[in-house]
C-alpha positions in Angstrom: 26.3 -32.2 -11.1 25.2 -31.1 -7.6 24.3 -27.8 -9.2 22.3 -28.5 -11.9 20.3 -30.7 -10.2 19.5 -28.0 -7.3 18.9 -25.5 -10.6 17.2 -28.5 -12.3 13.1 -26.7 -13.4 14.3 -23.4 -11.9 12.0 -20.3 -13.1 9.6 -23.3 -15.1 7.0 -24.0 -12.3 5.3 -21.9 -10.3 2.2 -19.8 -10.7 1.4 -15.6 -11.4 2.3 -14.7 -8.1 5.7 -16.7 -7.7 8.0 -19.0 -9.9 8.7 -21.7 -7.2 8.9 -25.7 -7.5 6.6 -26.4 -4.9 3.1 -26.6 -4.1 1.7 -26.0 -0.8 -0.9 -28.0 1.4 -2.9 -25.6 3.5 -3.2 -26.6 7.2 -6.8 -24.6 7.2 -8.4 -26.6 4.5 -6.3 -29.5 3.3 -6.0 -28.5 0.0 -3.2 -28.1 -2.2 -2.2 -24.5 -3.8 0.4 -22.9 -5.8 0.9 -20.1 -3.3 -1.2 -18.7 0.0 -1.9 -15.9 -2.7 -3.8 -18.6 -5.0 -5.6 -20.0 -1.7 -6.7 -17.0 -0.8 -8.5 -15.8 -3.8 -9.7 -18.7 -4.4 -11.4 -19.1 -0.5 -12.8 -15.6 -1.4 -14.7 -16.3 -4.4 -16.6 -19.2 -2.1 -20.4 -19.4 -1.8 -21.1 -20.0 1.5 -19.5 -16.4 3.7 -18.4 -19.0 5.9 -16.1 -21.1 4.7 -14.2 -18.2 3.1 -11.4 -17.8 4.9 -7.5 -17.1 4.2 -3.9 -18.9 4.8 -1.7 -18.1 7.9 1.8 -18.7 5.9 3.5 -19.8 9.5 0.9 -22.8 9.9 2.2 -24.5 6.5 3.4 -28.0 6.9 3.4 -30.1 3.8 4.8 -28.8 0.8 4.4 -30.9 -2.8 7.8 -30.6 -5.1 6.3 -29.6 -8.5 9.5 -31.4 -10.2 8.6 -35.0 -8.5 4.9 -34.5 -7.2 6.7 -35.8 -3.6 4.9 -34.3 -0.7 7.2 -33.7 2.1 7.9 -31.4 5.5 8.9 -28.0 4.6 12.3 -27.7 3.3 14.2 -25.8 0.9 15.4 -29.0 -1.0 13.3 -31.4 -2.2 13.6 -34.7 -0.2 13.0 -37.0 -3.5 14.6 -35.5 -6.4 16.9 -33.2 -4.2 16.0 -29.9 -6.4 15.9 -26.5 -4.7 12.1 -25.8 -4.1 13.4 -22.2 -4.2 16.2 -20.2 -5.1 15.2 -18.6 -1.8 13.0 -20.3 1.1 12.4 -18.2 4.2 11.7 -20.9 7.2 10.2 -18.8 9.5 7.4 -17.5 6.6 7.2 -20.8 4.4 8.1 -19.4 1.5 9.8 -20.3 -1.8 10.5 -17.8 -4.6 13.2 -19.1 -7.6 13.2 -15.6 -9.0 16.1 -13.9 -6.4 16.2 -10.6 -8.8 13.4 -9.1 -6.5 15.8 -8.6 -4.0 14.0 -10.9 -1.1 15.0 -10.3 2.6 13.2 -11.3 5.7 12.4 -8.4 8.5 12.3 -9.4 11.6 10.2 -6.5 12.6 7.7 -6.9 10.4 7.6 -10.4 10.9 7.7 -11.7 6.6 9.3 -11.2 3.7 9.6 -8.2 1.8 11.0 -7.6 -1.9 13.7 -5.2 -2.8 16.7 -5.8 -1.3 17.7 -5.4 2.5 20.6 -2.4 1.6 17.4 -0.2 0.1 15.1 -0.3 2.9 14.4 0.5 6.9 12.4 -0.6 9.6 10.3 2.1 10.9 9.8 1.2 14.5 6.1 3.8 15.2 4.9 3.3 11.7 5.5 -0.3 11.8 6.9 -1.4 8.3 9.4 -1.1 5.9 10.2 2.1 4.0 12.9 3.0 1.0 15.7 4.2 2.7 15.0 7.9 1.2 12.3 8.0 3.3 14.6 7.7 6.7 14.4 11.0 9.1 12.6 12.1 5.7 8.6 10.9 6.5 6.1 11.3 8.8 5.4 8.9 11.0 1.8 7.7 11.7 1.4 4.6 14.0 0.9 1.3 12.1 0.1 3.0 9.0 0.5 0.0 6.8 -1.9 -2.1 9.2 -4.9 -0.7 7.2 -6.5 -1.2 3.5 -5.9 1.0 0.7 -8.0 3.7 0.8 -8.8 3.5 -3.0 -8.8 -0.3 -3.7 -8.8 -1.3 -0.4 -6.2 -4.2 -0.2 -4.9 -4.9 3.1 -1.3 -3.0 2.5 1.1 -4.3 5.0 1.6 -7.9 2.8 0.2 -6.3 -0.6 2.1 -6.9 -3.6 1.7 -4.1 -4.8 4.6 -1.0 -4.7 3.1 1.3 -1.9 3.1 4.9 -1.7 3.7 7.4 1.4 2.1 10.4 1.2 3.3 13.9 3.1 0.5 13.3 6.1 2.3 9.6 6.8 -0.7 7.7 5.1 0.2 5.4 2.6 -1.6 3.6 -0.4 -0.7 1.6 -3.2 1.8 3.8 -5.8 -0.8 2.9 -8.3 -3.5 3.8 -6.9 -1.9 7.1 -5.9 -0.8 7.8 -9.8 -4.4 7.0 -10.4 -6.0 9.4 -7.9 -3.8 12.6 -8.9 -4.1 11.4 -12.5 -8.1 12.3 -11.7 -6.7 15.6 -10.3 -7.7 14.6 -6.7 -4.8 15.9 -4.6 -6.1 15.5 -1.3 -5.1 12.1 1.4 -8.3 10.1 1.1 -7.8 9.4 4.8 -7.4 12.7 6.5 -7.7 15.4 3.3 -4.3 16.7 3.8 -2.7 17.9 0.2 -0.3 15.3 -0.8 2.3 17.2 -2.5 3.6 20.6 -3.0 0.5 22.7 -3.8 1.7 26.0 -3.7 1.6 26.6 -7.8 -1.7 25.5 -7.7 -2.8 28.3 -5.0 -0.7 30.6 -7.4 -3.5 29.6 -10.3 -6.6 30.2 -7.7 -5.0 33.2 -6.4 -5.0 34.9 -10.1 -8.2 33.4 -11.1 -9.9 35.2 -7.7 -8.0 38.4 -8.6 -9.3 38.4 -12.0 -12.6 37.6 -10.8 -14.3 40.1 -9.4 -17.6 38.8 -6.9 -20.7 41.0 -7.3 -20.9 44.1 -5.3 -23.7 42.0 -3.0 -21.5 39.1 -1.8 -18.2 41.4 -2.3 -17.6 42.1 1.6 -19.5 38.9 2.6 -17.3 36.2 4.7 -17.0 32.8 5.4 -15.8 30.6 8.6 -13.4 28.0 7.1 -11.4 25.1 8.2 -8.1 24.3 6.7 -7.3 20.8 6.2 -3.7 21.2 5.7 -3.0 22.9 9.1 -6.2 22.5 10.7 -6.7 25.9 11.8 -10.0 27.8 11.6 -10.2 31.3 10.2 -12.8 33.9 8.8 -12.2 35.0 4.8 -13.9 36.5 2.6 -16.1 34.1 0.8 -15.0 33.7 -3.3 -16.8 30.9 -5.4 -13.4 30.1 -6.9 -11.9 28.8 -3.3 -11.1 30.3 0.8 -7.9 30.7 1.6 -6.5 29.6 5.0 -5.0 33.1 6.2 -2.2 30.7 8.5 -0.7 28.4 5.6 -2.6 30.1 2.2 -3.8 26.7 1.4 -7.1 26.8 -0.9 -7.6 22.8 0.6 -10.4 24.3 2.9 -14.0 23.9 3.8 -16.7 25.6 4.9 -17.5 25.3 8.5 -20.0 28.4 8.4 -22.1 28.8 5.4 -21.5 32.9 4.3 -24.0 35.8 5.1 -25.9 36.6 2.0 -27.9 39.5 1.5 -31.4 39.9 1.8 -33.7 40.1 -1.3 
């Protein structure tokens, strides 16, 4: 009996961000919310700039159970009723989730609660967040690089959501966003306009279009100053309206640092 009636409304309340059986009274405003999430966007969308604002989850008080309406101190069982609030409850972040199958677990280190399941993931100590365990020894590390906003949507990533993506330069973005961008055929970190994946079939494609190609006899022995965003080093070419290629790496992801010397009419 003690069961059921912790399991009693479990997965029925809740709202699209989390299924939970509590509410939440935000210390900032006083008013009662599903989730921070639901504050949040709903702060955001405010009229005056200034009284948009958004929830620090570690403030959070007063929680309301959704089974009882009782308003109560932050717990994981209802006081009232005696239901579960949440299948899981973190105390240090204030939060309730009913639906465990995410694989919840609390890092220390980054100071919240991150989906997944602790066995899958890492705490990288210079980047400053968690990554898939794949990504161990295996990434390159770029100080805080989840304490910035998406590049493409620009969420804030480091409590996003959303699945993120880390790129080969260390940047990361939201995985959607990312499918999105190469989807387009843009291959380059929005960030710092590294390539970000294997490119080198690609170069294979420009190198036979320039061979096949031929520039007029005019521009033919005319060359270029270019700088390669994949290594960053600077080299002369010969200039080619298909692409320059970076004589150090043979990237084509170049640009132009010196326009070419054309002939004279």
């Amino acid at each position: 009996m003690d069961d059921e009636r912790l399991d009693f409304g479990k997965m029925g309340y809740g709202c699209k961000h989390y299924r939970r059986r509590c509410m939440i009274r935000a210390p900032c405003c006083n008013e009662i919310y599903d989730c921070r999430h639901c504050h949040n966007e709903a702060t955001s969308m405010m009229k005056n700039y200034f009284d948009r604002h958004e929830l620090n989850r570690s403030e959070v008080k007063q929680v309301i159970c959704s089974v009882c309406d009782t308003e109560q101190s932050v717990g994981r069982t209802c006081t009232n009723c005696g239901v579960n609030m949440g299948e899981y409850f973190c105390e240090i972040c204030k939060f309730y989730d009913d639906d465990i199958e995410k694989g919840l677990f609390h890092c220390d280190d980054c100071g919240i609660c991150r989906v997944g399941g602790l066995e899958n993931f890492f705490h990288c100590k210079k980047c400053g967040s968690c990554y898939a365990i794949g990504l161990r020894n295996n990434h390159l590390c770029v100080e805080n690089s989840m304490g910035h906003h998406c590049p493409i949507c620009y969420e804030f990533l480091f409590d996003s959501m959303k699945v993120t993506a880390v790129m080969k330069c260390g940047h990361t973005m939201h995985r959607e966003c990312y499918n999105e961008m190469i989807k387009r055929e843009k291959f380059c970190c929005p960030i710092c306009s590294k390539s970000v994946m294997d490119m080198s079939t690609r170069w294979k494609m420009i190198d036979e279009e320039i061979e096949a190609t031929m520039m007029p006899d005019d521009y033919r022995q005319n060359k270029v100053w270019i700088l390669c965003n994949d290594c960053n080093d600077t080299t002369e070419t010969f200039f080619h309206i298909f692409g320059q290629k970076c004589r150090h790496c043979r990237s084509y992801n170049t640009r132009a640092i010196a326009p070419p010397v054309l002939p004279q009419e």
